[in-house]
C-alpha positions in Angstrom: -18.7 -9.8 -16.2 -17.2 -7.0 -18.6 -14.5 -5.5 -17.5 -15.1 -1.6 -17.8 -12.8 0.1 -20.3 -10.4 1.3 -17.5 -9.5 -2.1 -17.1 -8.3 -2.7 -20.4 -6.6 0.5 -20.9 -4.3 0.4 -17.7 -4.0 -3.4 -18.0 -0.2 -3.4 -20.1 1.2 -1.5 -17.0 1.0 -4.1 -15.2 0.3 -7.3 -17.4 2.4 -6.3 -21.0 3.0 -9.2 -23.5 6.0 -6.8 -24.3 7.7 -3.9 -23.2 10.1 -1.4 -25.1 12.7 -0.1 -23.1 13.5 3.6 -24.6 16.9 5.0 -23.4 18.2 1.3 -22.5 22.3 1.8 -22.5 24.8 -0.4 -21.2 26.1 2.1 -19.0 25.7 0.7 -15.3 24.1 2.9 -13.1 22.2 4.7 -15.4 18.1 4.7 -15.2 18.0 3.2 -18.6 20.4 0.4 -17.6 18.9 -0.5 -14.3 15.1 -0.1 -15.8 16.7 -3.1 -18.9 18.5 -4.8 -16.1 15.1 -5.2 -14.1 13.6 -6.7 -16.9 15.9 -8.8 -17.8 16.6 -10.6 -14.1 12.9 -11.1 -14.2 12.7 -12.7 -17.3 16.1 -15.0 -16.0 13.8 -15.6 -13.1 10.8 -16.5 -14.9 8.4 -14.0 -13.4 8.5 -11.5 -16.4 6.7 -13.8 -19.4 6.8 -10.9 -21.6 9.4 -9.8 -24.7 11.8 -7.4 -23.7 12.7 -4.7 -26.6 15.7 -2.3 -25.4 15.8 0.9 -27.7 19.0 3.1 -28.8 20.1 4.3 -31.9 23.3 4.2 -31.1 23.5 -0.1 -29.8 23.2 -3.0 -31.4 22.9 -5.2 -28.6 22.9 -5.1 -24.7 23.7 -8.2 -22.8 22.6 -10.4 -25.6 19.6 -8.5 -26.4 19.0 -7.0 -30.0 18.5 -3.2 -29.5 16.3 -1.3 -31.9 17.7 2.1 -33.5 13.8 3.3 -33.2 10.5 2.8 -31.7 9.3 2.5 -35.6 11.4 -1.0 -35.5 9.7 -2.6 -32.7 7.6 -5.9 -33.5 4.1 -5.2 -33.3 3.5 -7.2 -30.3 5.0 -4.1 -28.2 2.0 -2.6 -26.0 3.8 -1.1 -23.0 6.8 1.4 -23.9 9.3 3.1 -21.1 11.0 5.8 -21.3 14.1 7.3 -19.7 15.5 9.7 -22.2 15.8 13.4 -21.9 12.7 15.4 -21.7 13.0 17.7 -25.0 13.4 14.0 -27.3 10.4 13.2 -25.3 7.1 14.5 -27.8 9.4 13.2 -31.2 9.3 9.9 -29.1 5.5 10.1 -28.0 4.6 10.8 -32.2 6.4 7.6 -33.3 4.7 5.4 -30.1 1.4 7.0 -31.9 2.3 5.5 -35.4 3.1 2.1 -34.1 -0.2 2.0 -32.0 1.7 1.3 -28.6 -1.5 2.3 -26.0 0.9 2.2 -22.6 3.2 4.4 -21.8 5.8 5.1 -18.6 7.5 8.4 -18.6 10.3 7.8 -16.0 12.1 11.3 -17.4 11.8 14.4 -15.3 12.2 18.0 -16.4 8.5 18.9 -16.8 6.0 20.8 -15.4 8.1 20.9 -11.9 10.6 22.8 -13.4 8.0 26.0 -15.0 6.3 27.0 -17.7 8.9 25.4 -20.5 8.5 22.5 -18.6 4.7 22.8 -18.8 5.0 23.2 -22.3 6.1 19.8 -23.0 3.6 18.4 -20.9 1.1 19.5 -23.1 2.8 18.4 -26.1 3.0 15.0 -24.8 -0.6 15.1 -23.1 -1.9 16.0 -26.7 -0.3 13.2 -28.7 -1.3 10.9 -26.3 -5.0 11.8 -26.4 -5.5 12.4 -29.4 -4.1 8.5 -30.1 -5.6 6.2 -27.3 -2.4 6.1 -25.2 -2.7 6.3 -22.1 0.2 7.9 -19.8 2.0 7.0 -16.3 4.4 10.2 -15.3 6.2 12.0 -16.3 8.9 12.5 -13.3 8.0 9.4 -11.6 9.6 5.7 -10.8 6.8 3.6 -12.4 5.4 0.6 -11.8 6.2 -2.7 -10.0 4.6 -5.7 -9.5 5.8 -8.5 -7.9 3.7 -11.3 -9.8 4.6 -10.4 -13.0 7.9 -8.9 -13.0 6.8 -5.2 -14.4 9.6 -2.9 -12.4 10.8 0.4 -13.9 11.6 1.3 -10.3 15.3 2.3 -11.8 17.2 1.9 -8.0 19.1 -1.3 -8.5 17.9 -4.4 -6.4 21.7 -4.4 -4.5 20.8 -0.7 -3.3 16.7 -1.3 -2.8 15.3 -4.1 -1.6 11.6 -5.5 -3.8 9.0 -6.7 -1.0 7.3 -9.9 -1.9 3.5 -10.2 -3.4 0.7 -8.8 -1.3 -3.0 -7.4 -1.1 -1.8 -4.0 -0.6 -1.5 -1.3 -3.5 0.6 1.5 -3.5 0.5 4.2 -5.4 2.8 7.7 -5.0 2.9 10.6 -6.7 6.7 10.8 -5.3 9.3 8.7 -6.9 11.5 8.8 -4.2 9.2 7.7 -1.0 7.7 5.5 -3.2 11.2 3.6 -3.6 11.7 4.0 -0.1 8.3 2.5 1.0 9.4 -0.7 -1.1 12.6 -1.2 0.4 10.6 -0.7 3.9 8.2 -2.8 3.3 10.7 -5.3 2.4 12.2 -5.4 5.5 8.7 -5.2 8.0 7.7 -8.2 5.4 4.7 -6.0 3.8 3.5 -7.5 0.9 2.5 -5.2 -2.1 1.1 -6.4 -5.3 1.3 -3.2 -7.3 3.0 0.0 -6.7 2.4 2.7 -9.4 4.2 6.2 -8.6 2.7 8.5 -11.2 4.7 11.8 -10.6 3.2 14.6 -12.5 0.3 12.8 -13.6 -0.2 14.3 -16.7 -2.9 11.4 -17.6 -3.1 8.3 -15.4 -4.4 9.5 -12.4 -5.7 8.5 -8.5 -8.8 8.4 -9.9 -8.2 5.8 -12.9 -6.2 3.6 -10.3 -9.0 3.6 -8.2 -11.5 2.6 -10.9 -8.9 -0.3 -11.8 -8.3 -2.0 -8.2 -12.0 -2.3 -7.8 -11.5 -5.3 -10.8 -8.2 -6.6 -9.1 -9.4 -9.4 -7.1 -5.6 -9.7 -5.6 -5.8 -6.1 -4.2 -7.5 -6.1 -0.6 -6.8 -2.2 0.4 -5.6 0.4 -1.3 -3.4 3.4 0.1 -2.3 6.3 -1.8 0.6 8.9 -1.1 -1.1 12.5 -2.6 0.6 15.9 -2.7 -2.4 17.1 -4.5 -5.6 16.1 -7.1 -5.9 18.2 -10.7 -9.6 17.1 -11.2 -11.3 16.9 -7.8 -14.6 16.1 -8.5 -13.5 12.9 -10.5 -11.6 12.1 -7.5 -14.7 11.8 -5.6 -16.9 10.2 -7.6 -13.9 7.0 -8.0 -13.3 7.2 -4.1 -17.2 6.7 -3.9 -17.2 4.0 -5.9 -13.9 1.8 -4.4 -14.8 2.5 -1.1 -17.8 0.6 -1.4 -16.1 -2.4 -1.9 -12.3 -1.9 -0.7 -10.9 0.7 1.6 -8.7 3.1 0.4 -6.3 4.9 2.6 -4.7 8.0 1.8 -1.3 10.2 3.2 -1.8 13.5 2.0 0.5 15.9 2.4 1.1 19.6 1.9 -0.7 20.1 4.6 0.9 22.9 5.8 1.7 26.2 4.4 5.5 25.3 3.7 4.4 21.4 2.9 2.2 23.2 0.1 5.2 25.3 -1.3 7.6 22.5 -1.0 4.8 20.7 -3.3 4.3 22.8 -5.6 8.0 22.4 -6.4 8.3 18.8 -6.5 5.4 17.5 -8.6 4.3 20.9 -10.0 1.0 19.8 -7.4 -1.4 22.6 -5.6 -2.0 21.2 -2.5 -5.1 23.1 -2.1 -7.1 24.1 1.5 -6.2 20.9 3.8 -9.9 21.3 4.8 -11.2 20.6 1.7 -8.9 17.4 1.6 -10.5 15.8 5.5 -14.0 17.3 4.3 -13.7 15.0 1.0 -12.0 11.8 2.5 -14.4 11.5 5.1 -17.2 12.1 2.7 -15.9 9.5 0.8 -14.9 6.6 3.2 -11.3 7.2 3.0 -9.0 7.3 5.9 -6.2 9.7 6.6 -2.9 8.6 7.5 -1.2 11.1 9.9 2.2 9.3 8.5 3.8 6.2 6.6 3.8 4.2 9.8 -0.1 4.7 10.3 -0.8 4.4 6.5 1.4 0.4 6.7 -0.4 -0.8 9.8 -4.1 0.4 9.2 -3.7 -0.9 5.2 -1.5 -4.4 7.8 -5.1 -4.8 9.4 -7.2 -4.4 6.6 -5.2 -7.0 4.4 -5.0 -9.8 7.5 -8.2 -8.9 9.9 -12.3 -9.2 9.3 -14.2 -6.0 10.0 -15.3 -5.3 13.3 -19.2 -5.0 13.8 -18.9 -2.0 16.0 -16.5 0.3 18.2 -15.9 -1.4 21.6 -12.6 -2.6 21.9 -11.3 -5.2 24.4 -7.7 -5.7 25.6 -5.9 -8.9 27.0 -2.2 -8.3 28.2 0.3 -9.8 30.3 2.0 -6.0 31.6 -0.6 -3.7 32.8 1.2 -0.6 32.1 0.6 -1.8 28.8 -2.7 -2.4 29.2 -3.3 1.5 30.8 -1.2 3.1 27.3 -3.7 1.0 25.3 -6.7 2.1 26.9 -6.2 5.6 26.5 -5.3 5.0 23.0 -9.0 3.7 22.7 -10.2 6.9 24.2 -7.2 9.1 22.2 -8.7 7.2 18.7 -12.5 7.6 19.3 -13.3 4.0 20.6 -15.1 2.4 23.4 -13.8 -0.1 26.3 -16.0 -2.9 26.0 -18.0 -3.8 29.1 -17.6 -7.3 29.9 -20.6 -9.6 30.4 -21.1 -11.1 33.6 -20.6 -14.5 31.7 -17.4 -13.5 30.8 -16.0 -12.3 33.8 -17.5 -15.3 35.7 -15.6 -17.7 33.1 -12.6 -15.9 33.9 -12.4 -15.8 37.6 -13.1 -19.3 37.5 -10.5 -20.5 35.7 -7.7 -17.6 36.3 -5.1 -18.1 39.1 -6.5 -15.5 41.8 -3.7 -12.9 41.2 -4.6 -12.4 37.5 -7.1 -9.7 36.8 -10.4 -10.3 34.9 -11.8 -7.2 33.2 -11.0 -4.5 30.1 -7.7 -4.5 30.2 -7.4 -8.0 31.5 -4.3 -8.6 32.9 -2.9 -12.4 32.7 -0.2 -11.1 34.9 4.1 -11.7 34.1 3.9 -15.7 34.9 1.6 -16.2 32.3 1.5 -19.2 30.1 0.1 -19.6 26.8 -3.0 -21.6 28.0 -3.8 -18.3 30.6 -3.9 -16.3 27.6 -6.1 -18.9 25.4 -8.8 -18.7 28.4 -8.8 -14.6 28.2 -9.2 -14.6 24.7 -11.6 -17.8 24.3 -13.6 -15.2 27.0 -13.5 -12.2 24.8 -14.1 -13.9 21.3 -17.4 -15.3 23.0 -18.4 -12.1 24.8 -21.4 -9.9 22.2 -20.3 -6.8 23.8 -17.0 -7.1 22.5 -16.3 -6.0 18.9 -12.4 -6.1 18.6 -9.2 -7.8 20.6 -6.0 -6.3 21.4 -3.9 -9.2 22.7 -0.4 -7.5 24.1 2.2 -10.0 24.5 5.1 -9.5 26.4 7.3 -12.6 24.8 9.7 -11.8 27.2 7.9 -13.4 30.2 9.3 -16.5 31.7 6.9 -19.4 31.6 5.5 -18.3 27.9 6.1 -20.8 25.3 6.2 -18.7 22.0 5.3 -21.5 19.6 2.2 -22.4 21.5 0.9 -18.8 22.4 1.6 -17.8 18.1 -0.1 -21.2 17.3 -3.2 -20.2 20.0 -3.2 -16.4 18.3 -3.6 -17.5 15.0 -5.5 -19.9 15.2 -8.5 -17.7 17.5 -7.8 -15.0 14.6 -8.7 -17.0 11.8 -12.2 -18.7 13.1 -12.9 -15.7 15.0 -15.6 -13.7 13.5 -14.0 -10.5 15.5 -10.6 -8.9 14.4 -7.6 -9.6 16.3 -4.7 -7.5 16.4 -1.4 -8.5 18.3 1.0 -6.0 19.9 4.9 -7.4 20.7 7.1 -4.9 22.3 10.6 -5.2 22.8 14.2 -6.2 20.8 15.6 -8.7 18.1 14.1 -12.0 20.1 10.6 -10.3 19.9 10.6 -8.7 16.3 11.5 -12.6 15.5 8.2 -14.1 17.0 6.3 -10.7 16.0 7.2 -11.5 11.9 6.8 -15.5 12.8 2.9 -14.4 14.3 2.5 -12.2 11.2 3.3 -15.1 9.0 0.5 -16.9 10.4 -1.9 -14.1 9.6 -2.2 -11.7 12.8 -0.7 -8.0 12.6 1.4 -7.3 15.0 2.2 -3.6 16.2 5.4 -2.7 18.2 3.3 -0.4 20.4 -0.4 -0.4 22.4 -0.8 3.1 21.0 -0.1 1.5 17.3 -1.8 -1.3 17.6 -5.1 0.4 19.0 -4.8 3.0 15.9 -5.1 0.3 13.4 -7.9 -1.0 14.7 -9.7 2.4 14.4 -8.8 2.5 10.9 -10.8 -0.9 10.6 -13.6 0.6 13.2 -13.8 3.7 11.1 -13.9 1.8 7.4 -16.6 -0.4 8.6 -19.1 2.6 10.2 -18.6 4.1 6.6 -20.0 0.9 5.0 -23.0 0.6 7.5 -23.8 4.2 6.3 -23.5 3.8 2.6 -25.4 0.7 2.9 -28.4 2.7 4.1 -28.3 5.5 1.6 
């Protein structure tokens, strides 16, 4: 198949044979240093395969590396340039990428259109070099790209202040610099995986739209979700989210929702945030889901990247505390769900084979001396029930005769030759977080509350009534 244009143009963000670093200095601490230093641990590490060019007229080398005075210097293998140097030095900068036919560029600088109409100024400058010679243009006033398999990271917070989270099928993309570090770093720690994450700032050229267009052709990229403050070209928004949510979900934080969220906006990226009706009339017209915050954003995108899609709405709950069981089924009715009706079948194949004071129905309740095997009948009941579409399995580790291993080993193993999602919710301390991340390793999400748990599966519940209508248009 031919990979559309898109493909090709964005393609040195995240796959350059070799990058020039403008601004590199061997001043620790500063972006240009961190950005090099990146590079350069990557490449120690074997991840990065590229060439790394540092740029400075006023070094001759940095750590062993051969800086160039100017971008007119580079080798002609160059195809991806970054640069941190002061915004006026920016469009003499962008004129020499154009004569050396560099088509990829990162503007980590700020000082642009956020700042007023000077700012503005130089934004066109730079937007008119760049289209007028083929290059294409990430920023500026943004933290850049990273990804994980190949060692591209202009994020310019060192590693011993920021943590990188490992490879995953989740894309990120910001247009803030800062919560885009931040989701990194706290997606390292909850064990997220994130293939690419592309904070775009300003987005003077590179857009939500062209990202969109691009992760439909990444085969590594399962779900997509997107941190807006606000979209320049709306209807080009819609016709890209039309065309990747037919084939990945796309979920989207948008904020500025408010009329002091729109000012604050408006100062921060130089975005209009526009109506925040206009923005839920769109991303429910086009199959995207809305995050409400970070935390629902990471577990829906958790649940698309681990769980199939559920064939309809009605939701059934297995759990070992039933005040848990009562918080997660008014989540189902808080989040637009159904409780699924149990078949007779099922609740016969329950009662048969459950001690009498455990309780078969939706919740069922395997009661607090539970073992694994007690839990393996409820949900070998509830996989093989057709009235239900999706599982919540609460686990309270805590309980006494529950052997973690074997109830982990019993989860995972229903989750993956299940043709139903299964989501897992763990509540409690340090003991449980340890056998919540060992359960997610094995493939199930795991969600620290009912109420979070039951959310994440509407975001699957929701995704997949958006397909069965597109599929009938």
């Amino acid at each position: 198949m031919e990979m559309p244009k898109i493909v090709e143009e964005l393609k040195p963000f995240f796959e350059p044979k070799a990058v020039a670093i403008i601004g590199a200095t061997n001043k620790k601490g500063k972006v240009g240093n961190v950005i090099f230093e990146n590079f350069k641990r990557n490449k120690e590490l074997g991840i990065f395969k590229g060439n790394i060019y540092p740029v400075n007229p006023k070094l001759d080398e940095i750590e062993g590396y051969k800086v160039y005075k100017s971008v007119k210097e580079l080798p002609d293998d160059t195809d991806l340039a970054v640069i941190s140097i002061p915004a006026p030095f920016v469009p003499a900068t962008m004129r020499e990428i154009a004569e050396k036919g560099i088509k990829a560029v990162i503007i980590i600088t700020g000082g642009f259109g956020e700042l007023g109409e000077e700012g503005k100024k130089l934004e066109r400058e730079i937007y008119e070099i760049a289209k007028a010679n083929g290059i294409r243009v990430i920023g500026p006033n943004c933290v850049g790209v990273y990804v994980p398999d190949t060692g591209v990271d202009t994020v310019f917070l060192p590693e011993e202040k920021m943590d990188r989270p490992k490879s995953g099928p989740i894309a990120f993309v910001s247009q803030s610099g800062a919560f885009a570090a931040a989701m990194l770093d706290w997606a390292a720690l909850a064990g997220i995986g994130i293939g690419k994450m592309v904070s775009y700032g300003n987005k003077i050229d590179v857009d939500d739209a062209d990202l969109m267009d691009y992760f439909i052709y990444d085969d590594q990229i399962k779900v997509v979700t997107f941190y807006i403050e606000g979209v320049k070209d709306g209807r080009k928004f819609i016709e890209a989210a039309k065309r990747i949510t037919k084939v990945k979900p796309v979920i989207a934080l948008k904020s500025g929702r408010t009329e002091y969220g729109a000012k604050a906006a408006s100062s921060h990226t130089g975005s209009l945030a526009g109506a925040d009706v206009i923005y839920d009339a769109v991303f429910k017209q086009t199959g995207i889901i809305r995050a409400e915050d970070f935390e629902h954003m990471f577990d829906v995108a958790k649940a698309f990247a681990k769980c199939k899609l559920p064939k309809g709405d009605r939701i059934g709950i297995i759990t070992d505390g039933g005040g848990a069981g009562v918080m997660a089924s008014d989540a189902v009715a808080k989040f637009g769900l159904k409780m699924a009706q149990l078949s007779e079948e099922t609740l016969k194949f329950l009662k048969e084979n459950f001690p009498p004071h455990a309780v078969a129905g939706n919740p069922t309740d395997v009661v607090g001396d539970t073992d694994a095997q007690r839990y393996k009948i409820a949900i070998e009941g509830f996989v093989n029930d057709p009235n239900v579409d999706a599982i919540l399995v609460i686990v309270l580790f805590q309980v006494p005769l529950l052997n973690e291993e074997e109830i982990i080993e019993i989860l995972a193993d229903y989750a993956k030759k299940s043709e139903k999602p299964i989501v897992a919710v763990a509540m409690g301390g340090k003991k449980t977080e340890y056998y919540a991340k060992l359960l997610e390793e094995k493939g199930v999400p795991v969600y620290p509350t009912p109420e979070r748990g039951v959310r994440a599966l509407a975001g699957l519940v929701q995704y997949a009534k958006y397909l069965e209508k597109v599929k009938g248009e």
